[in-house]
TORPABA-797142 format. One record per residue: residue number from 1; residue in three letters; x, y, z of N, C-alpha, C, O in turn. Coordinates in Angstrom, 1 decimal. Atoms other than C-alpha are relative to their C-alpha. Example, Ala and Ser with C-alpha at 12.3 -4.5 7.8 and 13.67 -1.06 7.14 Angstrom:
(atom 1 "ala" (0.9 -1.2 0.0) (12.3 -4.5 7.8) (0.9 1.2 0.0) (1.9 1.2 0.7)),
(atom 2 "ser" (-0.9 -1.1 0.0) (13.7 -1.1 7.1) (-0.8 1.1 0.8) (-0.3 2.2 0.9)),
//
This chain:
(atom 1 "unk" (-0.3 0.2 -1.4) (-42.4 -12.4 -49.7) (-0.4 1.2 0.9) (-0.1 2.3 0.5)),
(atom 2 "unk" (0.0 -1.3 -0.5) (-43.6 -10.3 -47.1) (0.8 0.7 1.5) (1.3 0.1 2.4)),
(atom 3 "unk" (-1.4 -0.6 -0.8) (-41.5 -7.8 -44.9) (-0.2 -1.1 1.4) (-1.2 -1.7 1.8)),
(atom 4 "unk" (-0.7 0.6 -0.7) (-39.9 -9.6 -42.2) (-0.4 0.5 1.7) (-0.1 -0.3 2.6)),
(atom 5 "unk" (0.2 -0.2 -0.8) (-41.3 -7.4 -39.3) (-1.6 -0.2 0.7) (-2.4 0.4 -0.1)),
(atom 6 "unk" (0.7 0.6 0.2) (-44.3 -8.6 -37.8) (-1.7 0.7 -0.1) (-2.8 0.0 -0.3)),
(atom 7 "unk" (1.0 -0.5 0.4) (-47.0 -6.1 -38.0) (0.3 0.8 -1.3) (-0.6 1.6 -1.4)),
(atom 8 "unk" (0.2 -0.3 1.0) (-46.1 -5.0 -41.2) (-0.6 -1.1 -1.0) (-0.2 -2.3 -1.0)),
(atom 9 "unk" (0.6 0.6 1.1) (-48.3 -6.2 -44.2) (0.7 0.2 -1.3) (0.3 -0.6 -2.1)),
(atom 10 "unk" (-0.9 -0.4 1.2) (-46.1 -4.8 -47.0) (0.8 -1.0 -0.8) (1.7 -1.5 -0.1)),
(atom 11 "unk" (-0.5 1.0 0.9) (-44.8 -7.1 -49.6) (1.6 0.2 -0.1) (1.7 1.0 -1.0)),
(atom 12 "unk" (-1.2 0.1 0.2) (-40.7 -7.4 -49.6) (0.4 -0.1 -1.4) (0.4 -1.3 -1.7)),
(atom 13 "unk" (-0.2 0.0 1.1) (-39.6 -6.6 -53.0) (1.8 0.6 -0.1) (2.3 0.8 -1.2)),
(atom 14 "unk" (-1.0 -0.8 -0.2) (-36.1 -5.0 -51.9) (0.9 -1.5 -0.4) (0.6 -2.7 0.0)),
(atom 15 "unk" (-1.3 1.1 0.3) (-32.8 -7.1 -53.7) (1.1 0.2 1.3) (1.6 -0.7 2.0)),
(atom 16 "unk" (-0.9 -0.4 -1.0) (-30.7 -5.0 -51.4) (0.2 -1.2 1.4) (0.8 -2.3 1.7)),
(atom 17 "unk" (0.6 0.6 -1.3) (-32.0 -6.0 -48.1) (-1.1 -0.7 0.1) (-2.2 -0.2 0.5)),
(atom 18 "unk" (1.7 0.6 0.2) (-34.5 -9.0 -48.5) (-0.2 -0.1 1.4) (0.6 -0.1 2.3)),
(atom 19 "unk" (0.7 -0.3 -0.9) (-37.0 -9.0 -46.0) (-0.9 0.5 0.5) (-2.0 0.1 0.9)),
(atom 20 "unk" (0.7 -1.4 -0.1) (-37.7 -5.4 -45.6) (-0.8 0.5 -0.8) (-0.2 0.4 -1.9)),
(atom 21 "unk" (0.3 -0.5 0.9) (-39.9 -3.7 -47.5) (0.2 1.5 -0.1) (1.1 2.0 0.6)),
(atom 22 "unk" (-0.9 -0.9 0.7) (-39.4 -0.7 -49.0) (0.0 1.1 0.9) (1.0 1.8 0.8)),
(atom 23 "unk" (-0.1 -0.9 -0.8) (-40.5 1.8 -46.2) (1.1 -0.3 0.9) (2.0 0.5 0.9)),
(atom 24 "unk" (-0.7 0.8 -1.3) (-38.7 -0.5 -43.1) (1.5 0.1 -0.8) (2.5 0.3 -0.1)),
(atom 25 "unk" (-1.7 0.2 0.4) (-35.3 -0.8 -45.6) (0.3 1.6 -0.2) (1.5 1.9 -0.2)),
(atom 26 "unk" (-0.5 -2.0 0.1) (-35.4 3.7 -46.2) (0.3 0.3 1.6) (1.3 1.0 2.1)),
(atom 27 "unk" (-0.5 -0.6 -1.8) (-35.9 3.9 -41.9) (1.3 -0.7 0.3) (2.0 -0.2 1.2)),
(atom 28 "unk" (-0.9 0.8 -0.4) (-33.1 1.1 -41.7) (1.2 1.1 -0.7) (2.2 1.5 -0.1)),
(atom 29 "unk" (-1.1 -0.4 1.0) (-30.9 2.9 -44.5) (0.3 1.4 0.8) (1.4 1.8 1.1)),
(atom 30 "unk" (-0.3 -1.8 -0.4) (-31.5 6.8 -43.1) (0.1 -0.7 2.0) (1.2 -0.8 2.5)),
(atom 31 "unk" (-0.1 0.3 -1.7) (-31.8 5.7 -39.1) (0.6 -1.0 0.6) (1.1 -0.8 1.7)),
(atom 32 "unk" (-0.8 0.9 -0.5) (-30.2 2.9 -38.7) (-0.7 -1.5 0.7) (-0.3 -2.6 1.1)),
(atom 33 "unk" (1.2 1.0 -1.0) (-33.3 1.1 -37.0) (-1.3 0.3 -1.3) (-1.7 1.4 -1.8)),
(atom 34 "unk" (1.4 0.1 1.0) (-36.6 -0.1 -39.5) (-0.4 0.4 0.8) (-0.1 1.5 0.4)),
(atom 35 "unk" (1.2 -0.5 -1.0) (-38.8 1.0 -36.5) (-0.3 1.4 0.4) (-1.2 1.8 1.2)),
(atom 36 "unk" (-0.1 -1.2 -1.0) (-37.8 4.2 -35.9) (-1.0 1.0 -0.6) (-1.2 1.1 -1.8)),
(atom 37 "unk" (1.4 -0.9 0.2) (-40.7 6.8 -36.0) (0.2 0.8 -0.6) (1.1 1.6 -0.5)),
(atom 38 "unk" (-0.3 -1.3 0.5) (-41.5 9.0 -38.4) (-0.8 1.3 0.8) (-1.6 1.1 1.7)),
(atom 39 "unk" (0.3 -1.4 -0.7) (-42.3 12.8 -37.3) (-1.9 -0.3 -0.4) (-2.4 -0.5 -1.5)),
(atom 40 "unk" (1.6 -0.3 0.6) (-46.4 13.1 -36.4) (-0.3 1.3 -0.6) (0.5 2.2 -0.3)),
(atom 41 "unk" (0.7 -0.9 0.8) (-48.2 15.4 -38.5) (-1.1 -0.1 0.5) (-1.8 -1.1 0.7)),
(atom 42 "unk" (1.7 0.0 -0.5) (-51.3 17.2 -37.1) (-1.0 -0.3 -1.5) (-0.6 0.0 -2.6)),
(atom 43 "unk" (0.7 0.9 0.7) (-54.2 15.5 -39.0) (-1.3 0.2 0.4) (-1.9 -0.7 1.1)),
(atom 44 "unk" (1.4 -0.2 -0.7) (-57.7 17.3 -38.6) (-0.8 -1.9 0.4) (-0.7 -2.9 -0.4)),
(atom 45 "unk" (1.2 1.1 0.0) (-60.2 14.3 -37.2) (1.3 -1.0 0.4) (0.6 -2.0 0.1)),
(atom 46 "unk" (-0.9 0.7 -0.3) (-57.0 12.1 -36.1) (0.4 0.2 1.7) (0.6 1.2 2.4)),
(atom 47 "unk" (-0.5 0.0 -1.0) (-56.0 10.8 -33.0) (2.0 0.5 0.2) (2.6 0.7 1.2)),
(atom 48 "unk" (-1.8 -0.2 -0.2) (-51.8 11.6 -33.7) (0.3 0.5 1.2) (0.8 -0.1 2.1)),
(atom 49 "unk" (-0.2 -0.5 -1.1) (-51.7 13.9 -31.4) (-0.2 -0.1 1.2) (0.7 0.4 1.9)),
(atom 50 "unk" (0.3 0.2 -1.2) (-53.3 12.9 -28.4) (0.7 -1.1 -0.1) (1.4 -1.0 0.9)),
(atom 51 "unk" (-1.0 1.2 0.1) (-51.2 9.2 -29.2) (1.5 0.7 0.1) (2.5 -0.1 0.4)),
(atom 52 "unk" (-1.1 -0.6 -0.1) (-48.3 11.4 -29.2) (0.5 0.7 1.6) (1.6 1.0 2.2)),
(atom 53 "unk" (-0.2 -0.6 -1.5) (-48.7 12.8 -25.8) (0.2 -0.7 1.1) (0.6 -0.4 2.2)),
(atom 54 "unk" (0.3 1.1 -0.5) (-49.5 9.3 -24.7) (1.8 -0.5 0.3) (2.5 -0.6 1.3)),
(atom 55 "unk" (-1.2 0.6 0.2) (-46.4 8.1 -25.9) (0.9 1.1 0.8) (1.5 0.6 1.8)),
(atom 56 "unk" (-0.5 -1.0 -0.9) (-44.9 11.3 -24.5) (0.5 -0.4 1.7) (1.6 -0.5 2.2)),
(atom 57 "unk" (-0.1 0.7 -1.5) (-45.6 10.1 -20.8) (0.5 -1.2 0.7) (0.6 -1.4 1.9)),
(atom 58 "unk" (0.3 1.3 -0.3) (-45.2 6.8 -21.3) (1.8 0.3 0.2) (2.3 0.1 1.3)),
(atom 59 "unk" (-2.0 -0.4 0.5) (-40.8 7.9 -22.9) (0.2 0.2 1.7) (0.8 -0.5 2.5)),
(atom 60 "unk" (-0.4 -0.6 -1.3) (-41.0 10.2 -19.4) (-0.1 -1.1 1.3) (0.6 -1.2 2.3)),
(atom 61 "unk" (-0.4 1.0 -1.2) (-41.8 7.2 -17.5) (1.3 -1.2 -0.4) (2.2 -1.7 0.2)),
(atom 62 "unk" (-1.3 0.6 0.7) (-39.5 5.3 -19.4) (1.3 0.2 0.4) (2.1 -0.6 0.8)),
(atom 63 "unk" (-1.4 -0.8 -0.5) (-36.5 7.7 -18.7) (0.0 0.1 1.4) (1.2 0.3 1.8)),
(atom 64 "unk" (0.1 0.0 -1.4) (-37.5 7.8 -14.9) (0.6 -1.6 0.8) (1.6 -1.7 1.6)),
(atom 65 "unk" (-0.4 1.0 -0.1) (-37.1 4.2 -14.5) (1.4 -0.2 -0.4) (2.0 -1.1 0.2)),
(atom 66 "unk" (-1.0 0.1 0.3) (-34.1 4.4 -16.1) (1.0 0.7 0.6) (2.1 0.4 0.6)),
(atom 67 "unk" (-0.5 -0.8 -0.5) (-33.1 6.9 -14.6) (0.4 -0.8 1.5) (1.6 -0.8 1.8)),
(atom 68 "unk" (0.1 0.5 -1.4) (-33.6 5.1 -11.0) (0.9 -1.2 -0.2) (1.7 -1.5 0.7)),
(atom 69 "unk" (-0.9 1.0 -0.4) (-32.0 2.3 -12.0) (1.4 0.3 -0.2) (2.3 -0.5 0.3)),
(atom 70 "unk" (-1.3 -0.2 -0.2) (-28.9 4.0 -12.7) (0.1 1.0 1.4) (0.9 1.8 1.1)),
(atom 71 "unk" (-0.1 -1.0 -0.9) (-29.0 6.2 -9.6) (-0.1 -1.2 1.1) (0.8 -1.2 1.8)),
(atom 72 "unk" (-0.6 1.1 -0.3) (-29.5 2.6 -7.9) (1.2 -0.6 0.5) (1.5 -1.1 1.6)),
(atom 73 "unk" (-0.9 0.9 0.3) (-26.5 1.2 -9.5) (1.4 1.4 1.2) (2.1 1.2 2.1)),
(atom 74 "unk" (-1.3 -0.7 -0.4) (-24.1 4.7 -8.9) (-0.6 1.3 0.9) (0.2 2.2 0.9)),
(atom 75 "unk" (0.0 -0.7 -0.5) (-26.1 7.0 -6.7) (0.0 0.1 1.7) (0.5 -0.9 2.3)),
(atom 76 "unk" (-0.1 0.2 -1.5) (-26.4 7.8 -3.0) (-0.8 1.6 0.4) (-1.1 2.5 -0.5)),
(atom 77 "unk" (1.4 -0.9 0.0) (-28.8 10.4 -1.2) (0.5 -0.1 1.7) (0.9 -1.1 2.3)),
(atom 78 "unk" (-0.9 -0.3 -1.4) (-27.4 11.8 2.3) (-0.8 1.6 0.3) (-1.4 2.4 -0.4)),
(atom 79 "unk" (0.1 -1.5 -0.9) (-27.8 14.5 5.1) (1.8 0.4 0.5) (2.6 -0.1 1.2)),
(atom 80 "unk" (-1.2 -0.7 -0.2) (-25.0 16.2 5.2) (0.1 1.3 0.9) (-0.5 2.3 0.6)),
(atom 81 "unk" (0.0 -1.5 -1.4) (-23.9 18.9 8.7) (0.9 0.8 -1.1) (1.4 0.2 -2.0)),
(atom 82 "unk" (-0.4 -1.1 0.2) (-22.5 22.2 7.6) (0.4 0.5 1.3) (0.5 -0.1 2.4)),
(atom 83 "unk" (-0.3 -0.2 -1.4) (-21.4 24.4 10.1) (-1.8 0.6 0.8) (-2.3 0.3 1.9)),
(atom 84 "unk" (1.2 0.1 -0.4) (-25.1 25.9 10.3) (-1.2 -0.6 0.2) (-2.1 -0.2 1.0)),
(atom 85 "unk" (1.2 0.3 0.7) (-27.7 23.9 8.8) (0.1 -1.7 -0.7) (1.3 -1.9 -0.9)),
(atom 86 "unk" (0.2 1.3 0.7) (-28.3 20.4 7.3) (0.2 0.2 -1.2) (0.1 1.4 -1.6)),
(atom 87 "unk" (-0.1 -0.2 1.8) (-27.8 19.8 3.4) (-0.3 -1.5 -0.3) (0.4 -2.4 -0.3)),
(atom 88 "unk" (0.4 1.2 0.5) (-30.2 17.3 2.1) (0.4 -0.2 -1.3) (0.5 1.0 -1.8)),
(atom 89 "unk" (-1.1 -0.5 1.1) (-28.3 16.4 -1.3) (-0.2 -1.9 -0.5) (-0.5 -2.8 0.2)),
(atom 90 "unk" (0.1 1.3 0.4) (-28.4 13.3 -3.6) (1.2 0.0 -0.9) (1.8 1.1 -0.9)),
(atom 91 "unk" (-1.5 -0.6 1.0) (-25.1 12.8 -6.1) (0.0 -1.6 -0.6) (-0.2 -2.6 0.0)),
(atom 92 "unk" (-0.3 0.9 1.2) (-24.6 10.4 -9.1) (1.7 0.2 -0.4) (2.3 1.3 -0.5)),
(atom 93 "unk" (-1.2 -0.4 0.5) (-21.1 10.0 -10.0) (0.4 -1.4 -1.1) (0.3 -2.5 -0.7)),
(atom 94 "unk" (-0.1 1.0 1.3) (-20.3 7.8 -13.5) (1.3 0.3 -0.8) (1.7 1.4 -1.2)),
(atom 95 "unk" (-1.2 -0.5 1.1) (-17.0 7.3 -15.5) (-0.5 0.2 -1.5) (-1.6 0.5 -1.7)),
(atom 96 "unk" (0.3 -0.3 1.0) (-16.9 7.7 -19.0) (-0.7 -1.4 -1.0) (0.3 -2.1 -1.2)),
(atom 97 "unk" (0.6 -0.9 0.9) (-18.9 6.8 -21.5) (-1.5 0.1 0.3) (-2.3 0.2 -0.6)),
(atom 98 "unk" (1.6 -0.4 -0.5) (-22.3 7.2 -19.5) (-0.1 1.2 0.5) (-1.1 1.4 1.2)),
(atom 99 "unk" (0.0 -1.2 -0.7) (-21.5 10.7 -18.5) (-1.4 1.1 -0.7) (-1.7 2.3 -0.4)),
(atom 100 "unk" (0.2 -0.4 0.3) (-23.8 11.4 -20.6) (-2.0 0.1 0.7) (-2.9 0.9 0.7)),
(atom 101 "unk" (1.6 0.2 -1.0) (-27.0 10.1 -18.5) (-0.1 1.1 1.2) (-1.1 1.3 1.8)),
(atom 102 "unk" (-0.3 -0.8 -1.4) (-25.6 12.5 -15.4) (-0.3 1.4 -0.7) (-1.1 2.0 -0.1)),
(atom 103 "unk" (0.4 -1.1 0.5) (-25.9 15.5 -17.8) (-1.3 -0.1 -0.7) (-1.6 0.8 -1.5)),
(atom 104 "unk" (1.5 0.0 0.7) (-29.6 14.4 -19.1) (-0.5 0.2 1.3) (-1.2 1.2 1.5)),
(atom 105 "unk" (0.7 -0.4 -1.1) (-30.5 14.1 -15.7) (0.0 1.6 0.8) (-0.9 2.1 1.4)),
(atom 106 "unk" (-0.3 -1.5 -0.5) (-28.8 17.6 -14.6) (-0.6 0.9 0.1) (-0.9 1.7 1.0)),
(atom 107 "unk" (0.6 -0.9 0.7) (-30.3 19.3 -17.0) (-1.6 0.1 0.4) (-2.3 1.2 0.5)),
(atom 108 "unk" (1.3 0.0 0.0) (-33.7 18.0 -16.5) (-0.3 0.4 1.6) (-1.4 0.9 2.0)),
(atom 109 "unk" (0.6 -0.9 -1.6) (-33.7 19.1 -12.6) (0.9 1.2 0.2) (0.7 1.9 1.2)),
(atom 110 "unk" (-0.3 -0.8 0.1) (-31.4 21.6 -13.2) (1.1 0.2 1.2) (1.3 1.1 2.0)),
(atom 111 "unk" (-1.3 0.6 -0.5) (-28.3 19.8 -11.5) (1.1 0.8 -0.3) (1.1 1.7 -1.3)),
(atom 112 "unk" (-1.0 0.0 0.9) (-25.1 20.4 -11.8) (1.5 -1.0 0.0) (2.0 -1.7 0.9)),
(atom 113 "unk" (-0.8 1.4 0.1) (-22.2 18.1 -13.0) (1.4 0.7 0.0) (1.7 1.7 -0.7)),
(atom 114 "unk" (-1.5 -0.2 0.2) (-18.6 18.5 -12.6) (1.0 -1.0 0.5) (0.8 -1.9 1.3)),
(atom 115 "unk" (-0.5 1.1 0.8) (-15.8 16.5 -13.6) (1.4 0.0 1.1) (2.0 1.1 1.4)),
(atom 116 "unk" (-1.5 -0.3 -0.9) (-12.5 15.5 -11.0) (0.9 -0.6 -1.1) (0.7 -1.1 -2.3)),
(atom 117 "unk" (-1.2 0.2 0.9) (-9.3 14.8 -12.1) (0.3 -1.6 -0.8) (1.0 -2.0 -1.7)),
(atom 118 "unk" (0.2 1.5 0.5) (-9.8 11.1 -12.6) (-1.1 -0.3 -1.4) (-1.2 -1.4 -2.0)),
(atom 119 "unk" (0.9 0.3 1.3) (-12.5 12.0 -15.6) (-1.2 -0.6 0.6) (-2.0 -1.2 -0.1)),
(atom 120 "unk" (1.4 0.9 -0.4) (-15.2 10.6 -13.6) (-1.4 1.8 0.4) (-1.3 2.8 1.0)),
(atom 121 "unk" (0.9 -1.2 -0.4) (-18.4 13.0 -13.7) (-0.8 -0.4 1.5) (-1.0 -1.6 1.9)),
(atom 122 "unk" (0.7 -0.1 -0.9) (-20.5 14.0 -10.7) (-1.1 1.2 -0.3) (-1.0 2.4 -0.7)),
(atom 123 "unk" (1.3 -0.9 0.2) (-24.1 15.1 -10.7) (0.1 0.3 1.8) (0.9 -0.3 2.5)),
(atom 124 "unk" (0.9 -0.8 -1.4) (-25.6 17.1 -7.1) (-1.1 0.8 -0.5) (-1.1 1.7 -1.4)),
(atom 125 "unk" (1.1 -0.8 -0.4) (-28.7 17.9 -6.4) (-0.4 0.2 1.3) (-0.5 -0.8 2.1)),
(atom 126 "unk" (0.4 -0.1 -1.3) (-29.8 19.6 -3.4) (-1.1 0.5 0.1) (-1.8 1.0 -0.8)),
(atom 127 "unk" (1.4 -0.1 -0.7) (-32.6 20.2 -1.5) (-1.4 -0.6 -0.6) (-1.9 -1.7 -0.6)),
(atom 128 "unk" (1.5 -0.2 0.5) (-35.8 20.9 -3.2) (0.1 -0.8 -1.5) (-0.7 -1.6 -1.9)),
(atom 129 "unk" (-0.3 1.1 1.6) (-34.0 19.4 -6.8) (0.2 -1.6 0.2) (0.0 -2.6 -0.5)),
(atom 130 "unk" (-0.2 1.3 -0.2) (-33.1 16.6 -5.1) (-1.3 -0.9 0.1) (-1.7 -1.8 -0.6)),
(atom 131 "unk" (1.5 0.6 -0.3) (-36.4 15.8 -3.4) (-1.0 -0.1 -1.2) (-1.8 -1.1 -1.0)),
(atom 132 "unk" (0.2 0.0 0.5) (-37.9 16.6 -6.6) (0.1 -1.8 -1.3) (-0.6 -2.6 -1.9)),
(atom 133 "unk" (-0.3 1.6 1.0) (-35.8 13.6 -8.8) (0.0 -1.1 0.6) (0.0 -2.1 -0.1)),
(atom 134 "unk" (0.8 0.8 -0.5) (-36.5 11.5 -6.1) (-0.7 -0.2 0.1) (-0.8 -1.4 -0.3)),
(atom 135 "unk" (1.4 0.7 0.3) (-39.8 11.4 -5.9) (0.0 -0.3 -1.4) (0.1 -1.5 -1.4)),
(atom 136 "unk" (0.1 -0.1 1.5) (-39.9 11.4 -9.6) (0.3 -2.0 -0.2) (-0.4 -2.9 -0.6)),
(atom 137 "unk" (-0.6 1.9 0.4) (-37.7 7.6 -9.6) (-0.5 -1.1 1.5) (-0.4 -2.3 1.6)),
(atom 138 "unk" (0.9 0.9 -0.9) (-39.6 6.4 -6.3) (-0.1 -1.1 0.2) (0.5 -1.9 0.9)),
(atom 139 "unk" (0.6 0.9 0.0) (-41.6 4.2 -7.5) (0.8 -1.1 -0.8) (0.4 -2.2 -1.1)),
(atom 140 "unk" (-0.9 1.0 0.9) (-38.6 2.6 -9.6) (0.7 -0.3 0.5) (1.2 -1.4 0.0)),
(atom 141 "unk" (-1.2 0.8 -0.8) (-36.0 2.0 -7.1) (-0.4 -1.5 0.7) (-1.4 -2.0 1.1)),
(atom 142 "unk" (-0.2 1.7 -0.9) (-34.9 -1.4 -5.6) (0.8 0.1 0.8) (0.3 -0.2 1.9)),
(atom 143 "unk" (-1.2 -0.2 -0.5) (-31.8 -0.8 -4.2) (0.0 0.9 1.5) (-0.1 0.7 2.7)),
(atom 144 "unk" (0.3 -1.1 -0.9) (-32.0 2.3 -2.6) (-1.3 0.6 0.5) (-1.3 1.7 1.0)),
(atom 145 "unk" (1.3 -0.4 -0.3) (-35.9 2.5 -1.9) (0.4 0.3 1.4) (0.7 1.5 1.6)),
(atom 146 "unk" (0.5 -0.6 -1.9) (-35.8 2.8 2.3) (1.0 1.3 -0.4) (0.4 2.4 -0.4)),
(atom 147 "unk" (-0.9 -1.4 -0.3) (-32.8 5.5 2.0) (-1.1 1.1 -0.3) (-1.6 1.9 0.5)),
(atom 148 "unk" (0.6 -0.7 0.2) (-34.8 7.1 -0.1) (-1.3 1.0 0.3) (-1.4 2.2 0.2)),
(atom 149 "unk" (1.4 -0.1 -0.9) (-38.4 6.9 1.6) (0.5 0.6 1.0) (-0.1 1.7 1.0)),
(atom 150 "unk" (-0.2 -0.6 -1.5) (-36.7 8.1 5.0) (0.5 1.5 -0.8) (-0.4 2.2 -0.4)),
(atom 151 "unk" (-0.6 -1.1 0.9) (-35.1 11.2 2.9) (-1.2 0.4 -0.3) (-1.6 1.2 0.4)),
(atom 152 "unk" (1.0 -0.8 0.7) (-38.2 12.0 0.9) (-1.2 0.1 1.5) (-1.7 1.2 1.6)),
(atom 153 "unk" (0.5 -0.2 -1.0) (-40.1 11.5 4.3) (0.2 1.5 0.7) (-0.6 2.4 0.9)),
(atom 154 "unk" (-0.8 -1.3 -1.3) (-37.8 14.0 6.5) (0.3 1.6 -1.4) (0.8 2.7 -1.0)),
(atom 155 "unk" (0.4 -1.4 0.5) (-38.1 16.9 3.5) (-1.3 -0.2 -0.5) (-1.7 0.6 -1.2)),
(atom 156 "unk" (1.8 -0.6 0.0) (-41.9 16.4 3.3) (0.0 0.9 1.3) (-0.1 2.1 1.3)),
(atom 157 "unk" (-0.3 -0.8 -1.2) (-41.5 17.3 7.3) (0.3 1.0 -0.4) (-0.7 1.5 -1.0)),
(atom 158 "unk" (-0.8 -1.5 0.7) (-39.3 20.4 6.2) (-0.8 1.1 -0.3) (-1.0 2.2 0.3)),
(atom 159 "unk" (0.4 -0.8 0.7) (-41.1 21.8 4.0) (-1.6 0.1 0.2) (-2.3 1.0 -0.4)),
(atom 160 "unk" (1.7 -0.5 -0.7) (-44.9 21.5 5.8) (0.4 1.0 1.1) (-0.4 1.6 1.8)),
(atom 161 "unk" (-0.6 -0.9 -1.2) (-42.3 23.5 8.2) (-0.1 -0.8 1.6) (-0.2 -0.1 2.6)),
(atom 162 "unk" (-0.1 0.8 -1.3) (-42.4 21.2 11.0) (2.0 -0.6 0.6) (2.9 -0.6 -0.2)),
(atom 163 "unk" (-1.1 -0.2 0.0) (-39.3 20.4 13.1) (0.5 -1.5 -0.3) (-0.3 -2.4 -0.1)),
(atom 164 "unk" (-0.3 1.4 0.2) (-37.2 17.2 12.1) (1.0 -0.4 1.0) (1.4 0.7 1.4)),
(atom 165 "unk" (-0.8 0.0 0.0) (-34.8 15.9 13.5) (1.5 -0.9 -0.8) (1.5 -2.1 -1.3)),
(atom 166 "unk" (-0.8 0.3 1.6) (-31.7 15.6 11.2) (0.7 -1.0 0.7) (0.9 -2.1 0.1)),
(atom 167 "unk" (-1.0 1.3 -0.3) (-29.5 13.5 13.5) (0.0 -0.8 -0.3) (0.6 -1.3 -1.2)),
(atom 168 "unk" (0.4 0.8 0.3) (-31.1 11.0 13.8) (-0.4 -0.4 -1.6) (-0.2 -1.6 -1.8)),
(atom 169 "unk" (-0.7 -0.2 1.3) (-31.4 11.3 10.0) (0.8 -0.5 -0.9) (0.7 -1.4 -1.7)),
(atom 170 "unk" (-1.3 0.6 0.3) (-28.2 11.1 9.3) (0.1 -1.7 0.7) (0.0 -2.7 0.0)),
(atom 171 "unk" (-0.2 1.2 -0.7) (-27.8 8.0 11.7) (-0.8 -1.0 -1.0) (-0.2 -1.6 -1.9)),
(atom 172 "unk" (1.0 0.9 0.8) (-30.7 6.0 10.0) (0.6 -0.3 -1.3) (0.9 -1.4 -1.6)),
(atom 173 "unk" (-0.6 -0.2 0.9) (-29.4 7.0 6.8) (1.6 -1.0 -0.1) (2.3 -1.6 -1.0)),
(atom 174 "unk" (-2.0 0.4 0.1) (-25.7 5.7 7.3) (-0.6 -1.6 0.4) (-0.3 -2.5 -0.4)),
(atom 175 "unk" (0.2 1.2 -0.2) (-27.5 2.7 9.3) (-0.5 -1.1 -1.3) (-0.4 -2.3 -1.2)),
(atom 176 "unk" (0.7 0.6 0.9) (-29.3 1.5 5.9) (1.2 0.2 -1.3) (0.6 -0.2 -2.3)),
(atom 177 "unk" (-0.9 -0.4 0.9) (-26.1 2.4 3.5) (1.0 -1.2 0.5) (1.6 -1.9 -0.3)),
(atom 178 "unk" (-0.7 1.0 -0.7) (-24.2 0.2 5.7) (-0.4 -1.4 0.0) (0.5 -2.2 0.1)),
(atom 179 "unk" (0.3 0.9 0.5) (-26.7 -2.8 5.2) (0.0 -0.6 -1.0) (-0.5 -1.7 -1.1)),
(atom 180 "unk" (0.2 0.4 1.3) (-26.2 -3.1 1.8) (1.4 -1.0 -0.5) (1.5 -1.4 -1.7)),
//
């Protein structure tokens, strides 16, 4: 019989787990998943590597999109007055047990997360980090695209040094948070 998954050619010889064959029933037994990858090995004259890098970009877009869609589901992306200055600022806030996507993302723009008394975490990012994981999930939002576009807009302004203005900003901002 042969293994059960569909680009494998390997003959199913396993009593244990019929199906699998004997590589797909060791990644099933040690990983939990027959699919799961083993570690590449550089390999003079072999593509691994450069398919590794591939794959690499592809995970990163992977995690972006995913990323966007939870920042979608529980984020929000604001101009916030101070007493001197504007604070462009994006914030994720998630109960438990996804707190763990708010600290992958943190980490990876160099966020930070803290926890209120309800157990619910909260990511911020400001300014330059924010605009940063914004553009990054862009091209993946549905939900929040215009907020976003007018936001990633008014800190491109910013930071060519040109003047914005934030009120209106804010206003637009609140007007499109309000249509939803």
């Amino acid at each position: 019989m042969k293994c059960m998954l569909a680009r494998c050619k390997r003959v199913s010889r396993n009593k244990r787990e019929p199906g699998y064959c004997k590589v797909h029933y060791q990644r099933l037994k040690k990983h939990g998943n027959p699919l799961e990858s083993l570690p590449i090995r550089k390999q003079k004259g072999n593509r691994a590597f450069e398919n590794a890098k591939v794959r690499s970009r592809e995970r990163s877009k992977i995690k972006k999109s995913y990323w966007a869609g939870f920042f979608d589901g529980e984020g929000s992306v604001g101009v916030y007055k101070s007493k001197n200055h504007f604070n462009y600022r994006c914030t994720i806030s998630q109960k438990k047990p996804f707190e763990e996507v708010i600290e992958e993302i943190a980490k990876a723009y160099d966020g930070s997360v803290y926890y209120n008394a309800g157990g619910c975490a909260n990511m911020q990012l400001s300014s330059v980090r924010a605009y940063e994981f914004l553009r990054d999930v862009f091209p993946y939002l549905r939900i929040k695209k215009p907020q976003v576009k007018l936001f990633l807009e008014a800190a491109e302004e910013l930071m060519a040094g040109r003047d914005v203005d934030h009120e209106s900003i804010v206003s637009e901002i609140s007007l499109l948070k309000k249509e939803k």
